[in-house]
C-alpha positions in Angstrom: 11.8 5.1 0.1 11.3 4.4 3.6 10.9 0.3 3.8 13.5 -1.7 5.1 14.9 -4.6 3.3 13.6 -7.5 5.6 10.1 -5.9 5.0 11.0 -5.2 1.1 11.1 -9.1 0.8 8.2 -9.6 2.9 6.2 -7.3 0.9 8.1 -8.7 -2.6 7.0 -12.6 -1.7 3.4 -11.1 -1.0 3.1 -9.7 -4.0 3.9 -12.5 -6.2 0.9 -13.8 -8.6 -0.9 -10.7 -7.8 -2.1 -9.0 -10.8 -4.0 -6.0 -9.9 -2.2 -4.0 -7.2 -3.2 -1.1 -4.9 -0.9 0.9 -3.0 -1.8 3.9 -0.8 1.1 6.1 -0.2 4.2 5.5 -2.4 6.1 7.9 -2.1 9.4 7.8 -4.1 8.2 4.6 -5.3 10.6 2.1 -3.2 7.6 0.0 -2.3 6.4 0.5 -5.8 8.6 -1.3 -7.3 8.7 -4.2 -4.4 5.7 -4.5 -5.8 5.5 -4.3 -9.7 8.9 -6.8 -9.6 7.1 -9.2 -7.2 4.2 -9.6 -9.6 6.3 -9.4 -12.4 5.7 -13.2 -13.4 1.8 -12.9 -13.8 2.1 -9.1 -15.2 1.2 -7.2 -11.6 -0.3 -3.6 -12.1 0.1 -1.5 -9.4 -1.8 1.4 -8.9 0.1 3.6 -6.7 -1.7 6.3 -4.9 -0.2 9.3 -3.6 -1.0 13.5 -3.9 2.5 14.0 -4.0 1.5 17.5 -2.0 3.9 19.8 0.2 3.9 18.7 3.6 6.3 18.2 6.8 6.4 17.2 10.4 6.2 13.7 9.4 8.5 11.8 11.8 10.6 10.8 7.8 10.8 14.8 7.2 9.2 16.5 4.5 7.6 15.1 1.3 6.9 17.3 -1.7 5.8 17.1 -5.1 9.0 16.4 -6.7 8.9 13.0 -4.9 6.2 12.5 -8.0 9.4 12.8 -10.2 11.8 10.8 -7.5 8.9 7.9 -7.9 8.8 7.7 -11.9 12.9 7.7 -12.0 12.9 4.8 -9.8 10.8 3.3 -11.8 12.7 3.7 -15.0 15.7 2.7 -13.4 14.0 -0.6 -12.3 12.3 -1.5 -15.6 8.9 -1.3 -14.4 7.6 1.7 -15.3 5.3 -0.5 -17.6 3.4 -1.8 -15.2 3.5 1.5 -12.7 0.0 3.5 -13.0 0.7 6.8 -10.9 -2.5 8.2 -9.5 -2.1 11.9 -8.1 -4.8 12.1 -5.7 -5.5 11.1 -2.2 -6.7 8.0 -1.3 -10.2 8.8 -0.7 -10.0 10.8 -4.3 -9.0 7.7 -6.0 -11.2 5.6 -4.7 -14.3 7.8 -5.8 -13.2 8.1 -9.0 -12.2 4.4 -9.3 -14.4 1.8 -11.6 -15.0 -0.4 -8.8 -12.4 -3.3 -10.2 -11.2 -5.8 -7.5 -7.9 -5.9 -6.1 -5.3 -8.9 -5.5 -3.3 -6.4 -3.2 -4.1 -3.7 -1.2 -0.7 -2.6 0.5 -1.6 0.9 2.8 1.1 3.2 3.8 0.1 6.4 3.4 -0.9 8.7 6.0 -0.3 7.1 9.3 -2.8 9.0 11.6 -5.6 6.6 12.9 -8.1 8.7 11.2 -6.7 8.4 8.0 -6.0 4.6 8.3 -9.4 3.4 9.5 -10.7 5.5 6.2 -8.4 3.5 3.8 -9.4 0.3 5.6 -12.8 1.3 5.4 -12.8 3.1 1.5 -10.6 0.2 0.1 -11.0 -3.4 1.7 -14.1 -4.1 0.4 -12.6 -4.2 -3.1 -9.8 -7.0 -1.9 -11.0 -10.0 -3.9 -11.6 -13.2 -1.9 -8.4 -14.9 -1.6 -6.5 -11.1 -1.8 -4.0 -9.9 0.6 -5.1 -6.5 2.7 -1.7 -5.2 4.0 0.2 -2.4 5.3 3.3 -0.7 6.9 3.9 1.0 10.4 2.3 -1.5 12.3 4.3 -0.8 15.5 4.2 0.8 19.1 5.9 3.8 17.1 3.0 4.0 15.4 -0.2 4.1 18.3 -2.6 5.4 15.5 -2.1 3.1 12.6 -1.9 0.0 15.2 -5.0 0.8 16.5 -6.8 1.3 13.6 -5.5 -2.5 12.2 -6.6 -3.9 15.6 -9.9 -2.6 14.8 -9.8 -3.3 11.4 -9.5 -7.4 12.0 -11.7 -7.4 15.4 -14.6 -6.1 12.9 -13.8 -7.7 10.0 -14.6 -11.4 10.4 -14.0 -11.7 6.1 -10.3 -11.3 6.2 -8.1 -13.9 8.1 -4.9 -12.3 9.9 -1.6 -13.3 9.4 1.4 -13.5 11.3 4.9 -12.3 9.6 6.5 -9.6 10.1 5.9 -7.1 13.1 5.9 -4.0 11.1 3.6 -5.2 8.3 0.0 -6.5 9.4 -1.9 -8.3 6.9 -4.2 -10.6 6.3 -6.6 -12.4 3.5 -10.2 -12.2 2.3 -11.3 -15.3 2.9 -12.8 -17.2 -0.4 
C-alpha cells in the first residue's frame, strides 16, 4: 500500500467503533486492513472498492489487476479477511448497485483527479450517517485536484463539520 504510518494510525483511531466501512480505492489492501483492525472491537465491515483495472502514469506507477490478489493476501495475512468485502467495480458502479445502507466511514482514496473526487464526494456522502466520519487521502499541494475538490466539498456542505488532523487526510463529520 501507499499510506504512511503516521496517517495509518490516524486513519486506524478513526476507524474505531465504526461498523459499516466504505473505502474507495484500496488497492493492495494496506488501508484495508487499517481499517477492518481499527473496527475490529465493534465487528467493522469494510467494503473496499476498487476495479482492480490495468492502468499507469499514476505518480505510485502502475496498478493492475493482480493487486486484487496482492489485497486478499494481505488480508489473510492480517486475519481480517472476515470482515473484508472486495467490491470489483468503480466507485460510481458500486454505488448504483448498492442497497442504499448507511455508512459509519467513508474513507476516499481512489482516483485522485478533481473530477473523479468531487463524484465520490458527491455519489457517496450523502450515505455517511449522522455522527459518521467522511474522510480521505492526498489532501496536499501534491495533489491540486483532490485538494480542491475537498475545499469545495466542505464550503458546500454545511452537514458535515471539518476536522483538523492530519495534513494529508481531510475529514470531517455528519453532524447529528
Amino acid at each position: 500500500g501507499q499510506i504512511m504510518m503516521r496517517e495509518a494510525g490516524h486513519l486506524y483511531r478513526l476507524a474505531h467503533g465504526r461498523r459499516v466501512i466504505v473505502e474507495i480505492g484500496s488497492y493492495r489492501g494496506r488501508s484495508t486492513c487499517i481499517l477492518a483492525l481499527g473496527s475490529e472491537g465493534v465487528g467493522g465491515i469494510v467494503h473496499a472498492i476498487d476495479p482492480h483495472i490495468d492502468s499507469s502514469g499514476h505518480i505510485a506507477g502502475t496498478y493492475c489487476a493482480g493487486d486484487h490478489e496482492q489485497l486478499l493476501e494481505n488480508a489473510r495475512r492480517f486475519g481480517v479477511s472476515d470482515r473484508i468485502r472486495p467490491v470489483v467495480l468503480r466507485s460510481d458502479e458500486a454505488r448504483r448497485g448498492g442497497d442504499g445502507t448507511l455508512i459509519d466511514l467513508l474513507w476516499i482514496d481512489g482516483d485522485h483527479s478533481y473530477e473523479a473526487v468531487s463524484a465520490d464526494l458527491g455519489d457517496w456522502s450523502g450515505l455517511v450517517r449522522p455522527g459518521g466520519i467522511i474522510c480521505g487521502h492526498d489532501y496536499s499541494d501534491s495533489w491540486p485536484g483532490t485538494k480542491r475538490a475537498w475545499d469545495e466539498f466542505f464550503a458546500r456542505s454545511p452537514g458535515f463539520t471539518r476536522r483538523t488532523g492530519l495534513k494529508t487526510i481531510d475529514w470531517g463529520v455528519r453532524q447529528q
